[in-house]
C-alpha positions as CSV (number, residue, x, y, z in Angstrom):
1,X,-0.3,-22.5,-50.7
2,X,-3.5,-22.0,-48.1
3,X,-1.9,-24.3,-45.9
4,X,1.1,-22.0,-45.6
5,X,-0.9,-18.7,-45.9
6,X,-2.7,-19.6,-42.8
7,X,0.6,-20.6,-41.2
8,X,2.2,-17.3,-42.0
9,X,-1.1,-15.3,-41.2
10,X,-0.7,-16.7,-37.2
11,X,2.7,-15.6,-37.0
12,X,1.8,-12.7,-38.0
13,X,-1.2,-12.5,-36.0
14,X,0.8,-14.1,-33.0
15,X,2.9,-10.8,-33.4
16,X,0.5,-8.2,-33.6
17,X,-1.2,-9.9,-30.2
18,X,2.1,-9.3,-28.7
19,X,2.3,-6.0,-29.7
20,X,5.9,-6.3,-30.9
21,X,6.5,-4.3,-33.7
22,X,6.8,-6.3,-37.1
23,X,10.4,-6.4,-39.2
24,X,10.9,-5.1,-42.5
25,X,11.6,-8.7,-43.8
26,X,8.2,-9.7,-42.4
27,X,6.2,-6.8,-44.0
28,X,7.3,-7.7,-46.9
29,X,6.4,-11.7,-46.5
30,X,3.1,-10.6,-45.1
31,X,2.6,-8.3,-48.4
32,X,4.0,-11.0,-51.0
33,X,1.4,-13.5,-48.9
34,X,-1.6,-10.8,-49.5
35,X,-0.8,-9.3,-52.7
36,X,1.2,-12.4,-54.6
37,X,4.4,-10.3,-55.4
38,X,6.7,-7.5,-54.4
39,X,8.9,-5.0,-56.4
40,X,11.2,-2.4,-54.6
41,X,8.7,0.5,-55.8
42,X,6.2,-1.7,-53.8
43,X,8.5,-2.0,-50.9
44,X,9.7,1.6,-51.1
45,X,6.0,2.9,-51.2
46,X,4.1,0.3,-48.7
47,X,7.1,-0.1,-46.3
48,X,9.9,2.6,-47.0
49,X,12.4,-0.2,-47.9
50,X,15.7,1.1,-50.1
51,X,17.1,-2.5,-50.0
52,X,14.6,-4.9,-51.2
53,X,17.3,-7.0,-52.4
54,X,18.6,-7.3,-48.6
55,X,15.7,-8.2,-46.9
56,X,14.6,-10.9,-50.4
57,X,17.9,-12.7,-49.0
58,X,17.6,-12.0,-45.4
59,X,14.1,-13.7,-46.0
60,X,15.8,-16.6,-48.2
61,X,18.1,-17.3,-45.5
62,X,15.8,-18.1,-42.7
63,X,14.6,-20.9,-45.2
64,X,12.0,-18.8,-47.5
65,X,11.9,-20.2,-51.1
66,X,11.6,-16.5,-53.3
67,X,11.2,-16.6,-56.8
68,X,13.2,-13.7,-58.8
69,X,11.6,-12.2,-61.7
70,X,13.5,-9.7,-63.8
71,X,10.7,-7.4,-65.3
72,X,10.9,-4.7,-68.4
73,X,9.3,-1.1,-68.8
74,X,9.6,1.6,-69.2
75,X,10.0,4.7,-66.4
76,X,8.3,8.2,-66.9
77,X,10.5,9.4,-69.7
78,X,9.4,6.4,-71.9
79,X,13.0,4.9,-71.3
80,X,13.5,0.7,-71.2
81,X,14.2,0.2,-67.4
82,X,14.5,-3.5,-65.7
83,X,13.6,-4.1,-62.2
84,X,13.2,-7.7,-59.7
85,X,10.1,-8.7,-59.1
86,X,10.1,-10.8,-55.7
87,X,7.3,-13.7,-55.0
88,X,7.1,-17.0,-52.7
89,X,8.0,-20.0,-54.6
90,X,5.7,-23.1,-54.5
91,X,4.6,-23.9,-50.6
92,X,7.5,-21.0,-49.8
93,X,9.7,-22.7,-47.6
94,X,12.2,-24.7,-49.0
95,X,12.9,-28.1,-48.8
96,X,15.3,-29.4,-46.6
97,X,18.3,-30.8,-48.6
């Protein structure tokens, strides 16, 4: 996985050098990379992302491997609630095949 981390962390860096501005999708690598996971609370608070869900697959279709995670709570009321929680798989690209 530190292989890959320092791969990603040059793209990103490569970016920022650039001065382009990063993409939602690559936010939310960078923060899975940094942090482990993501959950759309996460990517509504960090990023202002509605569509987690969107960019996940947007993410899994330039060859990402994402690992979905359905998670239980409970929200402010004490109600049961379910949400996705999002994190890189393995080396997080996926094989080819």
């Amino acid at each position: 996985m530190s292989e890959m981390k320092t791969r990603q962390q040059s793209i990103f860096d490569h970016l920022d050098e650039r001065g382009r501005r990063m993409t939602q999708s690559m936010k939310i690598l960078k923060y899975m990379l940094e942090n482990g996971s993501i959950t759309p609370v996460d990517a509504m608070k960090e990023f202002g992302v509605m569509r987690l869900a969107a960019r996940i697959s947007d993410l899994e279709g330039q060859g990402f491997d994402i690992a979905h995670e359905r998670v239980t709570g409970r929200n402010r009321y004490g109600e049961p609630v379910s949400y996705s929680s999002y994190r890189l798989q393995g080396t997080g690209v996926k094989a080819n095949g």
